[in-house]
C-alpha positions as CSV (number, residue, x, y, z in Angstrom):
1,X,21.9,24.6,35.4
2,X,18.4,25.2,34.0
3,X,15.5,24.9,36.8
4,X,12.5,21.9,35.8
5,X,10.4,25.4,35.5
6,X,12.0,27.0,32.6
7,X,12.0,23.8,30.9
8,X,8.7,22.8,31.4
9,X,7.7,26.1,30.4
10,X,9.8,25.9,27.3
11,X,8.3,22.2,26.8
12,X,4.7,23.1,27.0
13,X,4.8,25.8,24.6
14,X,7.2,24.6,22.2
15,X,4.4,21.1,21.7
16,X,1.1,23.2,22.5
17,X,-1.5,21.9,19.8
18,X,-5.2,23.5,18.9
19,X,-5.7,20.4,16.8
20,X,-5.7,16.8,17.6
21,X,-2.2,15.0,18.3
22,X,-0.4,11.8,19.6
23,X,1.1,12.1,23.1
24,X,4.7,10.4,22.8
25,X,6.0,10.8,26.3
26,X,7.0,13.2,29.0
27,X,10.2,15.4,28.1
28,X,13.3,14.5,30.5
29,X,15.9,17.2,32.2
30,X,19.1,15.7,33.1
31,X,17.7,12.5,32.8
32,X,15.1,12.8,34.9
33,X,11.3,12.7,33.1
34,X,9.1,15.7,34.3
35,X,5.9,15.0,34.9
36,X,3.4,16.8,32.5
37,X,6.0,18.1,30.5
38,X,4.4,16.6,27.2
39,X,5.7,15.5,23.6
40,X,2.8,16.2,21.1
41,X,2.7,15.7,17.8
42,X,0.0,16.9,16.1
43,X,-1.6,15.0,13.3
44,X,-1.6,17.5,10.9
45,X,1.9,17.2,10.2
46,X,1.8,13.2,10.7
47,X,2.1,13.2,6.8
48,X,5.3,15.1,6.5
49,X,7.4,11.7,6.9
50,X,9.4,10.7,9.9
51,X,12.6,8.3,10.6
52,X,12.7,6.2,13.8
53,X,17.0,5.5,14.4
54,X,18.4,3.6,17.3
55,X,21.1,0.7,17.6
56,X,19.9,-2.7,18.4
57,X,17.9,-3.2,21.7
58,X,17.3,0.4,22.3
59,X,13.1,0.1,21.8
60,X,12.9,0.9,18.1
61,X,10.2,-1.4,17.8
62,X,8.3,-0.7,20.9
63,X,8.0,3.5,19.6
64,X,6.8,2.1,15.8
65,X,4.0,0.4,18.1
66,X,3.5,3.0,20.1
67,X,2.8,5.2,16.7
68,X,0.7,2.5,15.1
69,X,-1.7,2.7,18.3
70,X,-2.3,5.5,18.6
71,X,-2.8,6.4,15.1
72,X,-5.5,3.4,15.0
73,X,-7.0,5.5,17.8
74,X,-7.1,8.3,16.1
75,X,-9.1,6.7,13.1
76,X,-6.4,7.1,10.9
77,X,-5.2,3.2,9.3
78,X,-1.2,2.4,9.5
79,X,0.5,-0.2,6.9
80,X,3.6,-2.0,8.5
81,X,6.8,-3.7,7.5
82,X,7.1,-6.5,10.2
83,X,10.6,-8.6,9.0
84,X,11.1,-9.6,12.5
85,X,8.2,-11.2,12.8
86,X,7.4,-9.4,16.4
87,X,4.3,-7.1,15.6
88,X,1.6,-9.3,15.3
89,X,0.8,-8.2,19.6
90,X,-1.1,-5.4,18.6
91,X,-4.0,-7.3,18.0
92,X,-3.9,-8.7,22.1
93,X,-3.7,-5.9,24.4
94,X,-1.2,-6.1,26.6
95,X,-0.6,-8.2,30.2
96,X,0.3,-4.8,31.8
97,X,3.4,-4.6,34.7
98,X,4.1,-2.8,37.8
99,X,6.9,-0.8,35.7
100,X,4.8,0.6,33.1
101,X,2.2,1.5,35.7
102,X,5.8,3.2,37.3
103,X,6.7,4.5,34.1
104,X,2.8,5.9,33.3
105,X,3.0,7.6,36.3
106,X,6.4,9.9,35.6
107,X,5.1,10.7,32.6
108,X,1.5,12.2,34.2
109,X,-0.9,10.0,31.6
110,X,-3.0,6.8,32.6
111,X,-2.1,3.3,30.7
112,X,-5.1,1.2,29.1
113,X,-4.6,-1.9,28.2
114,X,-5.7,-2.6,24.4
115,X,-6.2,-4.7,21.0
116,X,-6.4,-3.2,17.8
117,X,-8.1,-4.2,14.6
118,X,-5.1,-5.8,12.8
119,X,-4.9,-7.6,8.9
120,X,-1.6,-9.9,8.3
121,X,-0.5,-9.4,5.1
122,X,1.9,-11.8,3.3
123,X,4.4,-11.6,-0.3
124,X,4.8,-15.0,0.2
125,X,3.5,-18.3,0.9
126,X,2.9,-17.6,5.2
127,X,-1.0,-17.6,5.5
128,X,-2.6,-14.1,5.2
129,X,-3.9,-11.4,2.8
130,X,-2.6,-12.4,-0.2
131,X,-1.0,-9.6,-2.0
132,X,-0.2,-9.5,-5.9
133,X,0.0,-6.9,-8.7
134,X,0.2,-8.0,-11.9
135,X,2.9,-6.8,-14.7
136,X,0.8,-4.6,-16.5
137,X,-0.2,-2.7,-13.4
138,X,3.4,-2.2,-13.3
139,X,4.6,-0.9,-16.3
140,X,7.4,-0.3,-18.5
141,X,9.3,2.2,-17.0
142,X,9.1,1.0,-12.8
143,X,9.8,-3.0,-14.5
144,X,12.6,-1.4,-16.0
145,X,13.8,0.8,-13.0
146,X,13.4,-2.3,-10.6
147,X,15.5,-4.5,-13.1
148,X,18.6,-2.1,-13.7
149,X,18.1,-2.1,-17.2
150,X,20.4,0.3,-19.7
151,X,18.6,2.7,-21.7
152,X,18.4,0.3,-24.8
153,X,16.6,-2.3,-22.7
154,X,14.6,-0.3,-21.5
155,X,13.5,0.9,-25.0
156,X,12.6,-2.8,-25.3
157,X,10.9,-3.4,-22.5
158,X,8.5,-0.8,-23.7
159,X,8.4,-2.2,-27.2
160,X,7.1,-5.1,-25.4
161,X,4.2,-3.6,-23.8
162,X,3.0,-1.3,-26.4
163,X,3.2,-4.9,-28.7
164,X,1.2,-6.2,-25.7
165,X,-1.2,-3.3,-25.8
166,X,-1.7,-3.3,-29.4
167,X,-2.5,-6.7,-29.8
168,X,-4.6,-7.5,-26.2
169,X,-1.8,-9.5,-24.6
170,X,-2.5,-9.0,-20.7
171,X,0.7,-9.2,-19.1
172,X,-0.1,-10.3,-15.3
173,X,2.6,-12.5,-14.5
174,X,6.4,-13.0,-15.5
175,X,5.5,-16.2,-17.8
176,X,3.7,-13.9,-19.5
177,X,6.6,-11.2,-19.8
178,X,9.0,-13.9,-20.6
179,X,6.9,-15.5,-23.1
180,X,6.3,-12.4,-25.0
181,X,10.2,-11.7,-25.3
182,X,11.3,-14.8,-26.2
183,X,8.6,-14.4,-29.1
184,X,9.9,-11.0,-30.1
185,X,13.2,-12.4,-31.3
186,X,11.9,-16.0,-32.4
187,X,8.3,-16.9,-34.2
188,X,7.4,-13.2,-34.0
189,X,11.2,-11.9,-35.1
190,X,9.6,-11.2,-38.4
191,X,6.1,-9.3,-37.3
192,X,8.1,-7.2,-34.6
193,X,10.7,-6.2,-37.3
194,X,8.3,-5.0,-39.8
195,X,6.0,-2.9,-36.7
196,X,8.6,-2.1,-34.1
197,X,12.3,-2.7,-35.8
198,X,14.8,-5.1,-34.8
199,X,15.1,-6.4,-31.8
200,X,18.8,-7.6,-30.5
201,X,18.8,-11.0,-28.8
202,X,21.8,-10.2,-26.5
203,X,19.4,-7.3,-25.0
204,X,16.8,-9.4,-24.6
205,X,18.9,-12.4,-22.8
206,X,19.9,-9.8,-20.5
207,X,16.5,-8.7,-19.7
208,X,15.3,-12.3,-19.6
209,X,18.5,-13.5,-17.1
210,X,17.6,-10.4,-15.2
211,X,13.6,-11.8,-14.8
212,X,15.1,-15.2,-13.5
213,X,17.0,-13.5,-10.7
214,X,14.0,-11.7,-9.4
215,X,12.2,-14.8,-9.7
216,X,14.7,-16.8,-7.7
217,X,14.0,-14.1,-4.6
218,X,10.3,-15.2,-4.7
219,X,8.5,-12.3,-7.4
220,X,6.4,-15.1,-9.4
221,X,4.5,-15.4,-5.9
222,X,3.9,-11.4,-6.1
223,X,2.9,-10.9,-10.0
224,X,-0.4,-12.3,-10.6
225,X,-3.9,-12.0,-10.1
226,X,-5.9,-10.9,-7.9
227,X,-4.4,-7.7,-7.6
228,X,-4.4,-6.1,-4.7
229,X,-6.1,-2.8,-4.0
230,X,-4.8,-0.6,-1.7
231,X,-8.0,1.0,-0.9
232,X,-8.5,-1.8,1.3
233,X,-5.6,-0.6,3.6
234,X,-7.7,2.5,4.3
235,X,-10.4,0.7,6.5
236,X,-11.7,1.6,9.1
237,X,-13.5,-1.2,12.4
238,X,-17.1,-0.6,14.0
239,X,-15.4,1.9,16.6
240,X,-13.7,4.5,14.3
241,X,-10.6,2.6,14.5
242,X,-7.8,2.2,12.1
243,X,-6.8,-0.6,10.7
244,X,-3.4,-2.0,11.2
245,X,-2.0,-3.8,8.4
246,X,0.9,-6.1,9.5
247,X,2.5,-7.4,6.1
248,X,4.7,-10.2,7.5
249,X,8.0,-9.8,5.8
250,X,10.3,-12.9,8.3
251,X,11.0,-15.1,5.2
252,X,12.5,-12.5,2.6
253,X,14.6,-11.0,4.6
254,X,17.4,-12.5,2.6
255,X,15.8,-11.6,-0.6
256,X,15.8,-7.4,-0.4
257,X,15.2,-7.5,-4.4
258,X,11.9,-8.5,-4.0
259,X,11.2,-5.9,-0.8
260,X,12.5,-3.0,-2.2
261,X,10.2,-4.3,-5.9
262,X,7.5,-4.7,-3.6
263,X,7.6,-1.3,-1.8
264,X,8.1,0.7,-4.8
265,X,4.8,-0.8,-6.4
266,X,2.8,-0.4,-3.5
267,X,4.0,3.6,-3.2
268,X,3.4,4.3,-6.8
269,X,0.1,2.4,-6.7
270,X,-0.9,4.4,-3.7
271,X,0.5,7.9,-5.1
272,X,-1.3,7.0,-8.8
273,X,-4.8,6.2,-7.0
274,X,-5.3,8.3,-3.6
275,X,-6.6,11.9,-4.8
276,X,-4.7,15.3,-3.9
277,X,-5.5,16.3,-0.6
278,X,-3.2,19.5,0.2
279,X,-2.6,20.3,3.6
280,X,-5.6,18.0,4.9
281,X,-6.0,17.9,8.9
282,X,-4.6,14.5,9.2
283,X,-2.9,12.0,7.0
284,X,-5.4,9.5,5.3
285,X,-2.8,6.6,6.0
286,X,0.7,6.0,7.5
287,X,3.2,3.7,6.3
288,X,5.8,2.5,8.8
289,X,9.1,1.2,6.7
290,X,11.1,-1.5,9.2
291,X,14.5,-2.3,8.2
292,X,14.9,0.7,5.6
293,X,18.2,0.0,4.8
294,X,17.5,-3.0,3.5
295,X,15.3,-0.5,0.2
296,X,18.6,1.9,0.0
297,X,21.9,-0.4,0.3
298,X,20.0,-2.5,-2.6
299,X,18.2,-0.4,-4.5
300,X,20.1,0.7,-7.9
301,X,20.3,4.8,-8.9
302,X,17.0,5.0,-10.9
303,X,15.4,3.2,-7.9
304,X,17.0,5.7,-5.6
305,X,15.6,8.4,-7.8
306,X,12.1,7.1,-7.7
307,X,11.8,6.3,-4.0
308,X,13.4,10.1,-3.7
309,X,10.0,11.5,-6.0
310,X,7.7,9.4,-4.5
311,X,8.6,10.3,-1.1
312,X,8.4,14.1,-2.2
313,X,5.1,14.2,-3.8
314,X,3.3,11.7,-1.8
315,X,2.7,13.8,1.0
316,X,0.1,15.8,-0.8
317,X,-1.6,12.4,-1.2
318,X,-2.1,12.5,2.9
319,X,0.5,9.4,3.0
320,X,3.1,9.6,5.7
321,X,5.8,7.5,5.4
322,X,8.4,6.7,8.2
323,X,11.5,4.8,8.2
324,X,12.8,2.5,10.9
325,X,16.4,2.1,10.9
326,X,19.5,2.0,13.0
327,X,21.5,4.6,11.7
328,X,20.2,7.8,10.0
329,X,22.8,7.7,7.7
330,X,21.1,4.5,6.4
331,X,18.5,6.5,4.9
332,X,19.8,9.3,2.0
333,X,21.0,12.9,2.4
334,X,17.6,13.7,-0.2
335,X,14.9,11.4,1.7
336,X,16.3,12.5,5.5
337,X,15.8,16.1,4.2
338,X,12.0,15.7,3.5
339,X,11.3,14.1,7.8
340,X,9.2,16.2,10.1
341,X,9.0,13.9,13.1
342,X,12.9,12.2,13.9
343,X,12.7,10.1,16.7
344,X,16.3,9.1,17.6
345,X,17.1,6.1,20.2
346,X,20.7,5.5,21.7
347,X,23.6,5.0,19.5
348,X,26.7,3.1,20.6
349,X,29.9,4.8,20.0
350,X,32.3,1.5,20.2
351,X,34.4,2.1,17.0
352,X,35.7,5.5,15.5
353,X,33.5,5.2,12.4
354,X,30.6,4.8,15.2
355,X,31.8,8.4,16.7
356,X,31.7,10.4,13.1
357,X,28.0,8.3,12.8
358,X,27.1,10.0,16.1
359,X,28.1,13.6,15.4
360,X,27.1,13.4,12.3
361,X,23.5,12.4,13.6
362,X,23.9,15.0,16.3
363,X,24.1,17.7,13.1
364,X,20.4,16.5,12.1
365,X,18.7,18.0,15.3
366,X,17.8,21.7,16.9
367,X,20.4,23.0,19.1
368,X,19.2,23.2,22.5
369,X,20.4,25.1,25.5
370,X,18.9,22.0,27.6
371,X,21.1,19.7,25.7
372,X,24.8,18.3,24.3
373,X,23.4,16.4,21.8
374,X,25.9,14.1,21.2
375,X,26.3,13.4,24.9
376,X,22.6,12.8,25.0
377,X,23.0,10.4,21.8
378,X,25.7,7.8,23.8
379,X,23.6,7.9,27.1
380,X,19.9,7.2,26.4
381,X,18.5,4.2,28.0
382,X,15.7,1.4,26.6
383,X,12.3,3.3,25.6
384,X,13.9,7.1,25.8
385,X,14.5,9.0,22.3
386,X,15.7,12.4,21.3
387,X,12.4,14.0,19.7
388,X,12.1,16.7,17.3
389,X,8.5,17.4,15.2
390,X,6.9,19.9,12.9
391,X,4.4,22.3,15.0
392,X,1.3,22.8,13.1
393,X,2.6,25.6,11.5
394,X,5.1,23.5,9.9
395,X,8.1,24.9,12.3
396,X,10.7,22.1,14.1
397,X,9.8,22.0,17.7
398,X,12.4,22.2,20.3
399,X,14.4,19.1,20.7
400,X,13.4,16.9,24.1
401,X,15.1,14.1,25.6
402,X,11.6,11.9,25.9
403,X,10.3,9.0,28.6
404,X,8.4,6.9,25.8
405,X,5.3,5.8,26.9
406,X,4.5,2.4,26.6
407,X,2.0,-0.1,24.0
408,X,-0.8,-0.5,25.3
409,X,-1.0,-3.9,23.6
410,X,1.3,-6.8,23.5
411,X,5.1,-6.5,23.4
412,X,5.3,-10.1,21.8
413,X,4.0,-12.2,18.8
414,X,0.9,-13.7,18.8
415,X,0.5,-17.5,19.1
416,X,0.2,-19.8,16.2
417,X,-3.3,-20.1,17.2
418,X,-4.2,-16.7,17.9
419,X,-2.6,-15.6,14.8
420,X,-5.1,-18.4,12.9
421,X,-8.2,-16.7,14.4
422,X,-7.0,-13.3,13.0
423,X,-6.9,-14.3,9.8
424,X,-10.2,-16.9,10.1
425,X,-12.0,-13.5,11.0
426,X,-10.7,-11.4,7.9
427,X,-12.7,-10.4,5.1
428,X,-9.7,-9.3,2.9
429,X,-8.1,-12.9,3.7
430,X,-11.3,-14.3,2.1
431,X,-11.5,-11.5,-0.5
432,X,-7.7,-12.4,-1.9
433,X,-7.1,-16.1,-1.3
434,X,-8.1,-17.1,-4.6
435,X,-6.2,-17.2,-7.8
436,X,-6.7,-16.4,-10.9
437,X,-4.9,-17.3,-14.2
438,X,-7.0,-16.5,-16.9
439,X,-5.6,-16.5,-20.7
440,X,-3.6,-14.3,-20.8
441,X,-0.1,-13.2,-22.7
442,X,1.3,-17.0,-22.7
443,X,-1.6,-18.5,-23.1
444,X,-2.2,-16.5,-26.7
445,X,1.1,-16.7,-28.0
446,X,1.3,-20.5,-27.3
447,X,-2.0,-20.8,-29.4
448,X,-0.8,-18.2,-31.8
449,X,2.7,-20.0,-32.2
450,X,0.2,-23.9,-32.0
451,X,-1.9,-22.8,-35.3
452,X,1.2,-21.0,-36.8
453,X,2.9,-24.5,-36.4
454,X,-0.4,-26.3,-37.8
455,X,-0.6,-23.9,-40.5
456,X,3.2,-24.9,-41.5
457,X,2.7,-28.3,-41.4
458,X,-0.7,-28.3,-43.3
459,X,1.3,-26.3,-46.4
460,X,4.3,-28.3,-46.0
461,X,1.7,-31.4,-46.8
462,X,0.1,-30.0,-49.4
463,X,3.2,-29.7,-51.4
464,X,4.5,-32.8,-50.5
465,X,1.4,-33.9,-52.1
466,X,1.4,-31.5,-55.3
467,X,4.9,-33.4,-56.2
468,X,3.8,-36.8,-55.6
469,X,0.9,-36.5,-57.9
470,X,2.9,-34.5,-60.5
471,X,5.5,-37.3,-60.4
472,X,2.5,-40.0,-60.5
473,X,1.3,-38.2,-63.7
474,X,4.8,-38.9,-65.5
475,X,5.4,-42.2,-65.0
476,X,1.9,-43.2,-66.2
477,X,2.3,-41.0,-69.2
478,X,2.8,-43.1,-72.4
479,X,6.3,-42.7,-74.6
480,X,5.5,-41.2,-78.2
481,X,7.4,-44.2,-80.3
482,X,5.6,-46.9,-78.0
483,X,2.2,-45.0,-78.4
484,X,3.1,-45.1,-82.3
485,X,4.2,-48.9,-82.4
486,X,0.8,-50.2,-80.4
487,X,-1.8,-47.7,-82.6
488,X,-4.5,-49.5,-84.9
489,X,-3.1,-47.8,-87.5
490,X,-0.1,-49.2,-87.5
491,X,-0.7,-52.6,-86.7
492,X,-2.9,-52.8,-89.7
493,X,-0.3,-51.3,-91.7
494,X,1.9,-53.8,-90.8
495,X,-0.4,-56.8,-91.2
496,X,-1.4,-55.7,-94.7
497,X,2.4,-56.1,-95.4
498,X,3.0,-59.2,-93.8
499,X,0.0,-60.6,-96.7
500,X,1.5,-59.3,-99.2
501,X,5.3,-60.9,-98.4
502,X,3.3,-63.9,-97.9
503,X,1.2,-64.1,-101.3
């Protein structure tokens, strides 16, 4: 049996740090937590992605808050996924209790209670930061990619915004999409043939069916104006502090089209406007990913695809981006490949599909001479985790069984009314809450199509008039033997013979 010496020693060097890092917990030994023997993760390699896997009930969401702290700490602003609705705490700091105190104590660090500066965000109609992006800002090819469209579609899809482009349409919401395509193969067949060649109906119904299914899972609310700028999830309070963003995601949770369309703009927005940063000394912002399964089972190949690029390049951007899920074999072979920092909870081995899961997971870790990892998978209690990190060297650190610390603010939601005051107090709340819905796309084509119409009608009078007055003009025009018969001429002619019979 390995003595606590040899492991602490093996601990302490293995998560020594000469920059600035997040202190996760105490490593354990035979499932005992020894003191001082400290998980670090240094912030350098925050932005190298991480996964946070555990079943149900095994503290999943008490480690994301954890991170989110202590990144706000750290100065460095966190975005999260919140469909459970039970994040919205960090903004109270916690009550405290004797068994934290307890469990501060085995680990060798102090507990502070704390609040942190938090925005709620909302997709949908739940009072917060508003948050929208219009069509345009999306583009052909992710509108496509989020729809499932064939190749030919997609071809349209494009036709439609380089029509848009060429004539100043702004496409900002899906009225204005829909309006544009319905024109393309109606009042506008004829303009879009001559510039952009024909454009087949049955396509566009299947585009157009395809817009009303998103709709139906709640995307009119997202597409519009005012657009949200994601610079605005990089602030930072009057104390240094990070800024935790807290989108509130408990009423689509039955509507995964519209999370994974949401998530997949917000990346490529981020990865299209942050600047390159290379191998910075901490990540400009984290995003935390609840549910992640939810993107993957859902999300179509070309989807898949992006989300795998995005999550490859956008670490040079200084984003992290970590996924919290209950399997790792939720999240694909390609994305798992690309996480530094794995933080793995429990997993229950109830069914034989449950066992391959486990061994399988077991395969993703170091291989320790402390541990069996797939004993240590199957007997992990409530706030433990397997942990294994990138030094700052870029190296995996040695795998340790960890005590979690615990949030230092509230484990629980925040009260209707403390959740108004949140938002009463927020200058992006303020900043977003209006809409706009200038002229755009639909509005122009319903004129265009209006004086089109007008235009018809005024010709369609005009000729109606030409024949009536052409018709007029022949039935007033005198007959030639008539004109003949009623001359002077001829009635003299005829009275000068009449005299003579008559003499």
């Amino acid at each position: 049996m390995a003595s606590k010496e040899d492991f602490f020693e093996h601990i302490e060097k293995g998560y020594s740090t000469k920059g600035d890092f997040i202190t996760m917990g105490a490593a354990m030994l035979n499932g005992e937590a020894i003191t001082n023997a400290l998980v670090k993760v240094p912030l350098k390699t925050l932005n190298r992605h991480g996964l946070i896997a555990g079943a149900t009930g095994t503290g999943k969401t008490k480690t994301l808050q954890v991170l989110a702290e202590n990144l706000s700490d750290k100065g460095i602003p966190v975005l999260l996924m919140d469909l459970k609705g039970d994040l919205s705490g960090l903004a109270q700091p916690s009550p405290g209790h004797p068994k934290i105190d307890e469990r501060h104590a085995k680990i060798g660090i102090p507990f502070e209670p704390k609040n942190f500066p938090v925005e709620i965000l909302s997709l949908s109609e739940q009072d917060g930061v508003k948050l929208r992006a219009t069509v345009s800002e999306f583009g052909p090819i992710l509108l496509s990619r989020i729809l499932d469209l064939s190749e030919t579609q997609e071809g349209i899809v494009a036709v439609i915004f380089k029509y848009c482009d060429d004539n100043k349409l702004p496409l900002l919401d899906l009225k204005d999409f829909k309006k544009v395509l319905q024109y393309a193969t109606g009042e506008g067949k004829k303009e879009f043939t001559e510039e952009y060649g024909r454009i087949s109906t049955s396509s566009t119904g299947t585009i157009l069916r395809k817009i009303i299914e998103l709709e139906q899972q709640g995307a009119d609310l997202f597409f519009g104006e005012k657009s949200f700028e994601v610079n605005d999830l990089t602030r930072i309070d009057e104390n240094g502090r990070g800024y935790i963003n807290i989108i509130r995601l408990t009423d689509i949770q039955d509507r995964p089209k519209l999370f994974s369309t949401f998530m997949l703009s917000l990346l490529a927005e981020i990865y299209d406007t942050f600047p390159e940063l290379g191998d910075s000394e901490r990540p400009e912002l984290i995003l935390f990913i609840d549910e992640a399964h939810l993107i993957f089972n859902e999300a179509s190949k070309a989807l898949l695809d992006q989300i795998e690029s995005i999550v490859k390049l956008i670490r040079s951007k200084g984003i992290g981006l970590y996924f919290v899920t209950q399997n790792p074999t939720d999240v694909p072979n390609e994305v798992l490949a690309q996480l530094g920092l794995k933080v793995q909870h429990a997993l229950r081995a109830f069914t034989a599909r449950d066992r391959k899961a486990i061994k399988l997971t077991a395969e993703n870790y170091p291989i320790s001479d402390y541990y069996d990892t797939k004993e240590v998978l199957t007997s992990l209690g409530i706030g433990e985790a397997l942990i294994s990190a990138l030094d700052e060297k870029g190296r995996p650190t040695p795998l340790a069984a960890t005590l979690l610390r615990a949030p230092m603010s509230r484990m629980d939601i925040l009260t209707e009314n403390e959740l108004k005051d949140v938002n009463d107090s927020s200058k992006l709340v303020k900043k977003y809450s209006e809409v706009i819905d200038r002229e755009s796309a639909y509005e122009i084509l319903n004129e265009k199509i209006e004086k089109a119409e007008e235009l018809a009608q005024k010709e369609k009078e005009r000729a109606q008039n030409t024949r009536r007055s052409s018709s007029s003009r022949r039935s007033t025009r005198q007959n030639p033997v008539i004109k003949v018969l009623t001359s002077a001429t001829f009635i003299r002619g005829v009275l000068g013979v009449l005299k003579k019979v008559m003499r």
